[in-house]
C-alpha positions as CSV (number, residue, x, y, z in Angstrom):
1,X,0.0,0.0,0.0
2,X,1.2,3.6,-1.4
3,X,-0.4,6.3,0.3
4,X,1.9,9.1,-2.3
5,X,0.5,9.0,-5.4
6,X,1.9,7.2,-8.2
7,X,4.5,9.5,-9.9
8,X,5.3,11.8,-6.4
9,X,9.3,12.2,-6.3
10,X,9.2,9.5,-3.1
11,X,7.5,7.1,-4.8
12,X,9.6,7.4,-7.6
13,X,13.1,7.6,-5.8
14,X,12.2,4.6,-3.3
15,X,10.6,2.5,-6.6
16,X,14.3,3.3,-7.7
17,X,16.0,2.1,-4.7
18,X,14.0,-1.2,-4.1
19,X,14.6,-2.2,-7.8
20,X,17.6,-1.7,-7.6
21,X,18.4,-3.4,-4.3
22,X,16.2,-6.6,-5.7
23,X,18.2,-6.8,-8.8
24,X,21.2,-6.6,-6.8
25,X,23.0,-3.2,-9.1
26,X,25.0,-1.9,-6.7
27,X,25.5,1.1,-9.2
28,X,21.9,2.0,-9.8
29,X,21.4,1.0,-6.1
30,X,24.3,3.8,-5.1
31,X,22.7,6.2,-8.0
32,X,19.7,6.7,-5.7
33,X,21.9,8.5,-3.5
34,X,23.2,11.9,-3.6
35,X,27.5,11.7,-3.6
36,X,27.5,12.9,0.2
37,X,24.5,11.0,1.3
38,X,24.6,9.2,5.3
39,X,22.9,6.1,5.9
40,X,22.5,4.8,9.5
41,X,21.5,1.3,10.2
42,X,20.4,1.8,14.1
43,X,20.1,-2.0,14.5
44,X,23.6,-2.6,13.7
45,X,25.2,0.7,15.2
46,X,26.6,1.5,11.8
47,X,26.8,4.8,9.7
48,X,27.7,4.7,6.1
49,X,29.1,8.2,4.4
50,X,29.3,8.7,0.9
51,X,28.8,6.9,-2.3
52,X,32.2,4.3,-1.6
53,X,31.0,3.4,1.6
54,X,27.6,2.7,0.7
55,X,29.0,0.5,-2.2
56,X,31.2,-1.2,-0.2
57,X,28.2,-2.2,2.4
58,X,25.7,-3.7,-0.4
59,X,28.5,-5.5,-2.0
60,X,29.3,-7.2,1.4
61,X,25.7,-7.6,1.9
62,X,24.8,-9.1,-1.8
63,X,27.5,-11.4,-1.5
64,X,26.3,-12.8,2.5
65,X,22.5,-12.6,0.6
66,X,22.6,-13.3,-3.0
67,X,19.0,-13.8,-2.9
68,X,17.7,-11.2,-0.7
69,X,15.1,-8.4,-1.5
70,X,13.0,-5.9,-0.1
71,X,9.4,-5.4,-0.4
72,X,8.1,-2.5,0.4
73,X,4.8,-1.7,2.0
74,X,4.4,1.8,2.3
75,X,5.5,5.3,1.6
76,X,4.6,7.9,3.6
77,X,5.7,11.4,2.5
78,X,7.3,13.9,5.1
79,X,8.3,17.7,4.2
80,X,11.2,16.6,2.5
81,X,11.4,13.3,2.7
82,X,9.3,10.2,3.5
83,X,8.9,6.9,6.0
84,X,8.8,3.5,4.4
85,X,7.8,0.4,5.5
86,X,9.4,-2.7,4.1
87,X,10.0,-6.7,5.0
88,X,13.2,-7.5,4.0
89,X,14.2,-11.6,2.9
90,X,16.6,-14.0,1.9
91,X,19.0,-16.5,3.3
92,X,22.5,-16.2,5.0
93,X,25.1,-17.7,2.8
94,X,28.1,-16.2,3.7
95,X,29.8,-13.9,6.2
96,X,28.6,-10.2,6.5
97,X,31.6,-8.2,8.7
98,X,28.8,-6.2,10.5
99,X,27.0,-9.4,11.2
100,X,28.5,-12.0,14.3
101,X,30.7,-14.5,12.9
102,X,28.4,-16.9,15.0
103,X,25.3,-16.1,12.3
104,X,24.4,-19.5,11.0
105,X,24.6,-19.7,7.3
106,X,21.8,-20.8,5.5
107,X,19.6,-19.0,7.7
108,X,16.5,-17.5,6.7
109,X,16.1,-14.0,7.3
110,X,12.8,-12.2,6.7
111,X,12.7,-8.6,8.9
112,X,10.1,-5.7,9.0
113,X,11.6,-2.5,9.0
114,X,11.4,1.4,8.6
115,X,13.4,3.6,6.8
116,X,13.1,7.0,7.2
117,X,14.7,9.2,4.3
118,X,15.6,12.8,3.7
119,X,15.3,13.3,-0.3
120,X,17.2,16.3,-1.2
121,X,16.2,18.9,-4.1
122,X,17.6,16.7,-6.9
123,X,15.6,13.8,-6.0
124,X,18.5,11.8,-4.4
125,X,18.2,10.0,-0.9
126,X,21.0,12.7,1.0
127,X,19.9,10.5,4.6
128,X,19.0,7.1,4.8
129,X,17.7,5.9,8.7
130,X,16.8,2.1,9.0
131,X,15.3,0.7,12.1
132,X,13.9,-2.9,12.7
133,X,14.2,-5.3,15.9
134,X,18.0,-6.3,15.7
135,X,16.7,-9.0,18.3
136,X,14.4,-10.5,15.8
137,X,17.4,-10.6,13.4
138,X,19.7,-12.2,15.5
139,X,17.2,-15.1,16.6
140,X,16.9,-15.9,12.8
141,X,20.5,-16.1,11.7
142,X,20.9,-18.4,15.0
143,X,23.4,-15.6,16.8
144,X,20.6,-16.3,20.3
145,X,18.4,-18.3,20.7
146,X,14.6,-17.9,21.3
């Protein structure tokens, strides 16, 4: 469920972005983001700057989840940016250097999440926020158990 309508600059950009990230192109993926952008995953205590480092993090991530893919829910508009709801899914098959070298591979990961986004005048995401329950994700890839 969309509650922009179709064609709004956050529909568009996040359509961008999820397409991207489910056909795994890191350089359209990266694209989406303006050169100076920040994003901050909460549940992992990590902040990304720049285009390099957010390469750098969906490589390592594509390669730990060759499979995995977003699917997002809904996009709520903001002044100047927008919320986003989104289950995230795939399976664990190799290491992920922000991820416990415990994680089980071949776990099955499938995580609700919200990203909150500051779009700037361009149309780019300039600040990515992502928070979901780390706890959830940690039970999952077999880090604790529960």
């Amino acid at each position: 469920m969309t509650i922009a309508p179709p064609g709004h600059e956050t529909v568009t950009i996040v359509d961008r972005w999820s397409t991207a990230f489910n056909r795994h192109d890191a350089a359209e993926y990266v694209a989406c983001y303006a050169a100076d952008a920040v994003f901050e995953d909460v549940g992992l205590h990590r902040i990304f700057h720049g285009r390099a480092e957010l390469t750098q993090f969906f490589n390592e991530w594509d390669e730990a989840s060759p499979d995995s893919r977003v699917d997002v829910e809904r996009i709520m508009p903001t002044d100047g940016g927008a919320v986003v709801t989104w289950t995230g899914r795939g399976t664990l098959s190799g290491e992920f250097s922000h991820l416990s070298p415990t994680a089980v591979p071949g776990s099955r990961i499938e995580l609700r999440a919200i990203s909150v986004l500051e779009i700037s005048a361009d149309g780019l995401i300039q600040r990515h926020t992502d928070y979901y329950d780390v706890l959830t994700l940690l039970r999952q890839i077999g880090v604790v158990s529960g």
